[in-house]
C-alpha positions, 0 to 999 in steps of 0.5 A: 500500500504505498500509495496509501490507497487500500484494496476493498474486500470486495475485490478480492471477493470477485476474484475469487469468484472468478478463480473458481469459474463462477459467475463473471468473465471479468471485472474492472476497479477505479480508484475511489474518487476521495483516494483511499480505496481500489473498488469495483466498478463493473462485472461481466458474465461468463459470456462476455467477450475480450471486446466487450472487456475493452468497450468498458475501460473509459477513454480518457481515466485509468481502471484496474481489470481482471479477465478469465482470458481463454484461447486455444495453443499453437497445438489446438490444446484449450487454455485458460489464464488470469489476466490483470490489466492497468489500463492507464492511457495517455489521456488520463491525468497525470495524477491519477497515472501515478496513483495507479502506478503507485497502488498497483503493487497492492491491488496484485498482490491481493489478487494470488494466482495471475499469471499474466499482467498487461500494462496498457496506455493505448488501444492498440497494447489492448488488442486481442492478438497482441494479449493472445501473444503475451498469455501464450508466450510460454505455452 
């Protein structure tokens, strides 16, 4: 917590849940507007979509994500991994930039068992085959 922002148990609730397979594809955080909590701001489905994931990080503000990324290895084999996202694009505040990059170390580790983290600050760094490309590096 070196920013000083601290992780709702809400997150780590939603988390889990997603570990477990239940109910949600993805859920996306912000920091609270008074600066003192990382809290959920979105859940999805099971049957929502890596573009529907995108459609909802706002244009120009940063938000924490975790999506339940599957795809399929080079060999036709089924894969599944935990993803995290900060999404902080350049046409956020430089403020909120760096309470994010300052808090991000508190939000991952309450999040155990991630295997990949993707740090965007544009679309481009968010689109699917260049995600596919990172979470598969090591397959």
């Amino acid at each position: 917590m070196a920013s000083g922002v601290a992780v709702s148990d809400q997150v780590v609730q939603i988390y889990d849940a997603i570990k477990l397979g239940h109910k949600h594809k993805y859920f996306i955080m912000k920091i609270s507007d008074d600066n003192t909590e990382v809290e959920v701001v979105k859940t999805a489905e099971t049957t929502a979509t890596w573009d529907d994931f995108i459609g909802d990080l706002p244009e120009n503000d940063c938000r924490y994500g975790v999506f339940d990324f599957d795809y399929k290895t080079k060999d036709g084999g089924q894969r599944n991994k935990l993803i995290f996202v900060v999404w902080a694009p350049d046409t956020a505040k430089i403020k909120k930039k760096m309470l994010v990059a300052s808090s991000k170390d508190a939000v991952r580790k309450k999040l155990v068992g991630i295997n990949t983290e993707i740090q965007a600050t544009d679309a481009d760094e968010t689109e699917y085959d260049e995600v596919l490309s990172k979470v598969s590096q090591y397959d």
